[in-house]
C-alpha positions, 0 to 999 in steps of 0.5 A: 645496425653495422652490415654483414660484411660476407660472414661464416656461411658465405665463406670458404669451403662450406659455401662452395660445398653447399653450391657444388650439394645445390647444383646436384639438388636442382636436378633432384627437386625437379624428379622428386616434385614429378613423383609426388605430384603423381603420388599426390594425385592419388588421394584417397576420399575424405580429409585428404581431398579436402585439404587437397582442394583447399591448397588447389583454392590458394594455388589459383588465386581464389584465397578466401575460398581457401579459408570458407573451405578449410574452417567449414572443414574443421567444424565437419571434424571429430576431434577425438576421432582417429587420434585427433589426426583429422582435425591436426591436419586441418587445423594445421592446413589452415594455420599455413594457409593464414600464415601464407597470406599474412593473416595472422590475428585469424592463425592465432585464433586457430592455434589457440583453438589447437591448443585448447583441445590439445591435438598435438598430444600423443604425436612427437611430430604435431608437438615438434610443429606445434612447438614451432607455431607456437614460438614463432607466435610468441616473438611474433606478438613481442614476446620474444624472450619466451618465444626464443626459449620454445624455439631453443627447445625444438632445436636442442639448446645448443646443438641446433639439431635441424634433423627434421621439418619441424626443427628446419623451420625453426632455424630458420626462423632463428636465423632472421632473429638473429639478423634482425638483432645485428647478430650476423654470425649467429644468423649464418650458423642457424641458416647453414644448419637448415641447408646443409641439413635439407641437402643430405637429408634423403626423406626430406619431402621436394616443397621443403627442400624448394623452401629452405634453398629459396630462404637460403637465397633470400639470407644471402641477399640480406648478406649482401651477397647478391651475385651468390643470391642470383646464382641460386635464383638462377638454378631455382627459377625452372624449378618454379616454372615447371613446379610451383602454380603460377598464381599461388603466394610462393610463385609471387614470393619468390619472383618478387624476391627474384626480381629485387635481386635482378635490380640490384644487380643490374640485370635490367633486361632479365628483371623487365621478363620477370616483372612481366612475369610477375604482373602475369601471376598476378593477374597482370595488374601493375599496381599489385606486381608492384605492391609485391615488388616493393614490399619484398624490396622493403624487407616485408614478405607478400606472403604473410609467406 
């Protein structure tokens, strides 16, 4: 496979237009996750607090508590109450927490269960995600070909709308399809849709708009664009720091991924704080920190995430 040799994205006007929309946005992700963190701690009883409880098992690290707690939930659940939202967002919930941890012979049993009691109908943003799931799951399991048309769906054929989260995440599924085939210039396309969208987008929600600017990092990485990569790791290190529970999956993901950027670079002194860091969160074993770091380095995610 030929290397990409600084394509589309990286260059010109746009890069440096997104850098200057990422400087204002570093400032605005902090403010946003202070308010939706107090919103977020308002949660009513029932399912909210549940699913609330069930995230706050995968932030401290207890993980299999995380799945007991979520599938006992969905067996507590009426699917045909209140419109089968309910159980969507349990459903749902678990689906991303297995997809976090790279469980995903369990997150096809799940959505096949989804499916079957079909809990997206009715609701044109359960079938945009379901749509998601879905094709990501087809190329996932070898069937790209089907999986690439459910996806090319979501995203409008040719126009690659990335209007709204489900439509982004696709994208940039998409994008690593296409870097995955050697199509470098596609993969750029679809990855400037997801970032130029989640940058202008004013409803986007603060823990989407962290996602898609820490995918974006790790695409200029594979772009062979390290120092740009460092830039944006730079920017979105205390955002981090001050947001993101140091012991959950995304905190690991993205210090690993940080810190493969800091090696390549040779940033050696700034890459020992941040092993440090890593082995802290996650548990100050060297042996996992390390299992963590290599698995980014080879091209594998520690999440799934």
């Amino acid at each position: 496979m030929h290397q990409p040799q600084g394509v589309l994205l990286d260059e010109g006007s746009h890069y440096r237009d997104m850098i200057g929309l990422m400087r204002c946005m570093a400032i605005a992700v902090i403010v946003f996750f202070q308010a939706w963190g107090t919103a977020s701690g308002e949660q009513p009883w029932g399912i909210d607090e549940e699913i609330k409880a069930t995230w706050e098992s995968v932030f401290d690290g207890h993980l299999q508590d995380a799945i007991t707690r979520a599938e006992k939930l969905l067996t507590e659940i009426d699917p045909a109450q209140d419109g089968g939202e309910a159980y969507w967002r349990a459903s749902s919930t678990l689906v991303e927490i297995l997809q976090e941890l790279e469980n995903e012979t369990l997150a096809d049993k799940i959505l096949g269960v989804m499916v079957q009691k079909k809990i997206a109908e009715g609701s044109p943003s359960r079938r945009a995600w379901m749509q998601y799931y879905v094709g990501r799951d087809l190329v996932r399991l070898g069937h790209k070909e089907q999986g690439e048309q459910v996806l090319r769906a979501l995203t409008a054929g040719d126009d690659r709308q990335a209007y709204f989260p489900a439509q982004r995440a696709a994208a940039i599924f998409k994008s690593k399809i296409e870097y995955d085939t050697g199509n470098f210039d596609q993969s750029a396309i679809w990855m400037r849709r997801a970032v130029i969208e989640i940058l202008i987008n004013k409803e986007a929600a603060p823990i989407e708009i962290l996602d898609v600017l820490t995918e974006y990092a790790a695409h200029l990485v594979r772009m062979r664009r390290p120092l740009d990569a460092y830039a944006l790791y730079v920017r979105l290190e205390p955002i981090y720091k001050g947001t993101v529970p140091r012991h959950s999956p995304r905190y690991i993901r993205f210090t690993a991924e940080y810190l493969q950027t800091l090696t390549t670079i040779g940033a050696y002194a700034v890459a020992d704080r941040t092993l440090a860091d890593l082995k802290e969160a996650v548990g100050a074993d060297a042996g996992i920190a390390d299992e963590a770091f290599f698995g980014v380095s080879s091209g594998h995610k520690i999440r799934e995430s």
